[in-house]
C-alpha positions in Angstrom: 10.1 -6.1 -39.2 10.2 -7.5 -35.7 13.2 -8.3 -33.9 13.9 -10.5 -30.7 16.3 -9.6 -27.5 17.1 -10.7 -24.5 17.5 -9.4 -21.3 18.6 -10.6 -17.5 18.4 -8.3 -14.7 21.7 -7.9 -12.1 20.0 -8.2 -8.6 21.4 -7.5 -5.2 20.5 -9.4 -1.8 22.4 -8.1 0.9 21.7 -10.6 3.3 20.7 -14.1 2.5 18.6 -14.4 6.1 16.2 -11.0 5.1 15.9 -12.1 1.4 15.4 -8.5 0.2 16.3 -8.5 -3.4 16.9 -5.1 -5.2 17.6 -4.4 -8.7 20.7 -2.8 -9.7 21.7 -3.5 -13.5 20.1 -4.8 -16.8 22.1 -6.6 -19.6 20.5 -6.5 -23.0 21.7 -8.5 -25.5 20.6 -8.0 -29.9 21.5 -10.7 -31.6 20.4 -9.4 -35.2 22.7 -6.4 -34.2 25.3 -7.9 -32.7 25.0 -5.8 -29.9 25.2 -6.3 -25.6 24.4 -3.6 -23.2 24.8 -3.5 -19.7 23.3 -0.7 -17.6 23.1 0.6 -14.2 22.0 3.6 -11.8 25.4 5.9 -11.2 24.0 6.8 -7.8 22.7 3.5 -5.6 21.3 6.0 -2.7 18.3 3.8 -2.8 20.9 0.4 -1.4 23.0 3.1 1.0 19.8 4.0 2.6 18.4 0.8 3.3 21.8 -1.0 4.8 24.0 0.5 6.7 26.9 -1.5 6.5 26.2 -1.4 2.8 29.9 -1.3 0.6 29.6 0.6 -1.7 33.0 1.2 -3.3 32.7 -2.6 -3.5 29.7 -2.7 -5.5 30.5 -0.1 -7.8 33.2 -1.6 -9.0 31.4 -4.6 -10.0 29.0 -2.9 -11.8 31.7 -0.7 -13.7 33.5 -4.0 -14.5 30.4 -5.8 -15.9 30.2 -2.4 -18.2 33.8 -2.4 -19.3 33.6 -6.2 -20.5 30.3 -5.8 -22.2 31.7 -3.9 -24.6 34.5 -6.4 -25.6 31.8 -9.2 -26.0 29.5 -7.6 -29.3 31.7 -10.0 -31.8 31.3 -13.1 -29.4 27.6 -13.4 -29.5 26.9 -15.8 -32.1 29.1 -18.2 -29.9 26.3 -18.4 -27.5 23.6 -19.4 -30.1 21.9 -21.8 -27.6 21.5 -19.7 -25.0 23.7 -16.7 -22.9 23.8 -18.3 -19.4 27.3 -19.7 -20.3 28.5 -15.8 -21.8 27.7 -14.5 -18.1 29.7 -17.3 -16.3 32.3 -17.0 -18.9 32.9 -13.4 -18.9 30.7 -11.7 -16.3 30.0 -13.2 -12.6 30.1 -16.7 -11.8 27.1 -18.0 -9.9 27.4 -18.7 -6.6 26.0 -17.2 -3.0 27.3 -13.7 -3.3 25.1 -11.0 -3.2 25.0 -9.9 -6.1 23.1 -12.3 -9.4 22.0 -12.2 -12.7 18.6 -13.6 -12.8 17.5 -16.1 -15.5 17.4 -14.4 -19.4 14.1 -13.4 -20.6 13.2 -12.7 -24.2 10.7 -9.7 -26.2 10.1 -8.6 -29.4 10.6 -5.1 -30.5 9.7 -3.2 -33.7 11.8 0.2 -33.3 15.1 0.6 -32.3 17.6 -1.2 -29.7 18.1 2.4 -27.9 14.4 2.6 -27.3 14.1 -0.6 -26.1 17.2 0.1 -24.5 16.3 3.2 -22.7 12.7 1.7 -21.6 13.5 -1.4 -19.9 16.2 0.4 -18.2 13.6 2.8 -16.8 11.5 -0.1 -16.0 14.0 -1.8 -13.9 15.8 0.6 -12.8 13.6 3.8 -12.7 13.4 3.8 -8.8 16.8 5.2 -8.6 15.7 8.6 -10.2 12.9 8.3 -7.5 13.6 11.4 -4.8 11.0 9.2 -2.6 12.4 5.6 -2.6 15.2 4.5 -0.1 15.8 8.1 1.6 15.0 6.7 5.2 17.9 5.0 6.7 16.3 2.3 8.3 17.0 1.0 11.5 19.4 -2.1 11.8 20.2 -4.7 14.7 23.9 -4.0 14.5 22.9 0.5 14.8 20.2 -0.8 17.9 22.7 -2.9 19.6 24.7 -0.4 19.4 22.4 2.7 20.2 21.5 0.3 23.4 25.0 -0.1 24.3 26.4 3.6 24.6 22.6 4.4 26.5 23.6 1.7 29.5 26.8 3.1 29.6 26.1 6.9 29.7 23.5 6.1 32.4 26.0 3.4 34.5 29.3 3.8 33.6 30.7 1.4 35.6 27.9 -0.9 34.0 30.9 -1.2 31.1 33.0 -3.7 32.1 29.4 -5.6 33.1 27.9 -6.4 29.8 29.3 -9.1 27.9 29.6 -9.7 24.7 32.3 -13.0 24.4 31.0 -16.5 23.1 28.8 -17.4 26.1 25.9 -15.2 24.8 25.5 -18.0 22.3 23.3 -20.5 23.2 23.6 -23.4 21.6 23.4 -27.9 21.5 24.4 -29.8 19.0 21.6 -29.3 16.8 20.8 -25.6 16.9 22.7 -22.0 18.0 20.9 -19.2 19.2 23.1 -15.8 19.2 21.9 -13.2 21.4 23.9 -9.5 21.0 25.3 -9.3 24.6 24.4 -10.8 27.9 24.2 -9.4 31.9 22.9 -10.0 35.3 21.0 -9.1 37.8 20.3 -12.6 39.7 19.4 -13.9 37.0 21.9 -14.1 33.4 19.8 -11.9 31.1 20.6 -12.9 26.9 19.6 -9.6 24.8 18.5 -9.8 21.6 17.6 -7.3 19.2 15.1 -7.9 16.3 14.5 -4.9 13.3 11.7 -5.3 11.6 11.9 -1.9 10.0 12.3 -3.9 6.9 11.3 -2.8 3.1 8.6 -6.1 3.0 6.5 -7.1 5.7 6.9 -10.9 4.3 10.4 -10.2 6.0 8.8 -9.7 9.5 7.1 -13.0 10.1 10.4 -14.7 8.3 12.6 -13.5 11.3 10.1 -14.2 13.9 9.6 -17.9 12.8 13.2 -18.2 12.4 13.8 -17.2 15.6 11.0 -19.2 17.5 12.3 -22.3 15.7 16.0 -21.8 17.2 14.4 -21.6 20.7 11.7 -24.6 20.2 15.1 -26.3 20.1 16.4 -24.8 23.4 13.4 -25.9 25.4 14.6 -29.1 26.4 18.2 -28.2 27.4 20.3 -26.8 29.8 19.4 -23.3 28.8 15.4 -24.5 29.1 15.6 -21.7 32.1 17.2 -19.1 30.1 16.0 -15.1 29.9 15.3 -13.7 26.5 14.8 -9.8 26.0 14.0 -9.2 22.8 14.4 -5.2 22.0 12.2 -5.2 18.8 12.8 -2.0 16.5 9.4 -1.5 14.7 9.2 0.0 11.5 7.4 3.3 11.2 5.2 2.0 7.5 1.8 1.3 9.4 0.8 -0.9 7.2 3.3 -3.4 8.8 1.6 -3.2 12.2 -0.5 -6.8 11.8 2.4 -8.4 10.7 4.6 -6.7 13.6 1.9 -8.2 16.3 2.2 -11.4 14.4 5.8 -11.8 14.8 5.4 -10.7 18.4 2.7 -13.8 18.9 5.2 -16.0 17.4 8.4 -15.4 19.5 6.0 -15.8 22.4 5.3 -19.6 21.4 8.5 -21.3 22.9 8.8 -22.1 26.5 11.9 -20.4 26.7 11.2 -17.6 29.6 11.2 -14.6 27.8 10.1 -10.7 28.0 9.7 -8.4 24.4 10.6 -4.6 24.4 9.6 -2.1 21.6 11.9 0.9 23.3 15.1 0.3 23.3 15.8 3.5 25.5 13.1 2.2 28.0 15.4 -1.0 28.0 18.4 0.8 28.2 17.6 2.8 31.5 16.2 -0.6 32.6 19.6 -2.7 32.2 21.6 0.5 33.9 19.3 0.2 36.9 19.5 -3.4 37.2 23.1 -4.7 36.0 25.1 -6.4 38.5 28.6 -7.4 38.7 29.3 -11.1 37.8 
């Protein structure tokens, strides 16, 4: 005889600007048995290796929690008899903007057992994680570049420290729009540096930034900072496959008037600001 189930799957999305969305539980819930799982991967190497600032502890302990409180909930089911949105608010993760969401419940048919159907959606959703060739690159970040950029200038110029600023006037900004740039400097001319990864997990993610981007400096053009320098330090992301998409994004940054110049080696960049920082 056939049974029905239901499942919603736990994603996280570390940043709300990249809109990367990973997979890291599954809740299953039997209503002929009575019976609510929640699963998850005990290692989440493939999340650690994709963000570096990635908290890990912090996670973990959600998804332990969510576990724990399943297992209270079997004898509570037939409350929810129109539907289990309300038995995840109740007793799981209220919906909001953190990173981590239940997506919407979706319902199958099975004709064996609930551990079969158990163990095979889990492997389907969450299979990646026993994957030795997912998520073992770290990839590169804006905060690591910045960074990497940073200690470069310095080791070349060390007196170029007390030079390169990084307080509130590297924000460019009117009442409409702000435009952050990761430190600023001078060499006759006030230089705003900006660093843009695009060593990303989907190349959709590539074009997002740039257009982003290019739309905070349409709405620079016809301000005070119309004259402004841009170097962007672009990181770019060693899956070929991305390298239209990279050229794209490069096309669209160029579309404002803001006076800009684009850099794909940050250590290029780095001797460059060295050579040419002067004091303020």
């Amino acid at each position: 005889m056939s049974k029905s189930f239901s499942y919603s799957i736990l994603t996280y999305k570390h940043s709300l600007f990249l809109g990367e969305v990973l997979n890291v539980g599954i809740l299953l819930i039997f209503p002929d048995d009575h019976l609510i799982e929640f699963r998850y991967p005990k290692k989440i190497n493939r999340i650690k290796n994709l963000y570096a600032d990635f908290n890990e502890a912090l996670i973990k302990e959600y998804l332990k929690g969510f576990e724990s409180k399943t297992r209270n909930l079997h004898n509570k089911l037939d409350k929810y008899v129109f539907g289990y949105h309300d038995l995840i608010s109740e007793n799981l993760l209220v919906e909001d903007a953190s990173a981590l969401q239940f997506e919407s419940f979706r319902s199958g048919i099975y004709y064996t057992t609930p551990e079969e159907v158990i163990k095979r959606y889990t492997d389907l959703v969450l299979g990646d994680y026993n994957s030795d060739t997912i998520g073992t690159r770290h990839r590169i970040t804006e905060d690591s570049l910045i960074q990497n950029i940073k200690s470069k200038i310095i080791e070349l110029n060390p007196s170029s420290k007390s030079h390169l600023k990084f307080d509130e006037n590297r924000i460019l900004k009117n009442k409409h729009i702000a435009f952050k740039s990761d430190f600023y400097w001078k060499n006759g001319v006030v230089n705003y540096a900006k660093a843009v990864s695009f060593d990303v997990a989907k190349e959709a993610t590539i074009i997002d930034k740039s257009i982003l981007i290019n739309g905070k400096l349409r709405q620079l053009e016809k301000t005070s900072y119309k004259n402004a320098h841009i170097d962007f330090i672009i990181q770019e992301p060693l899956n070929a496959d991305f390298n239209d998409a990279v050229e794209e994004a490069k096309s669209i940054l160029r579309e404002n008037r803001i006076e800009k110049r684009i850099f794909t080696n940050w250590n290029e960049y780095s001797v460059l600001v060295a050579n040419d920082i002067k004091q303020f």
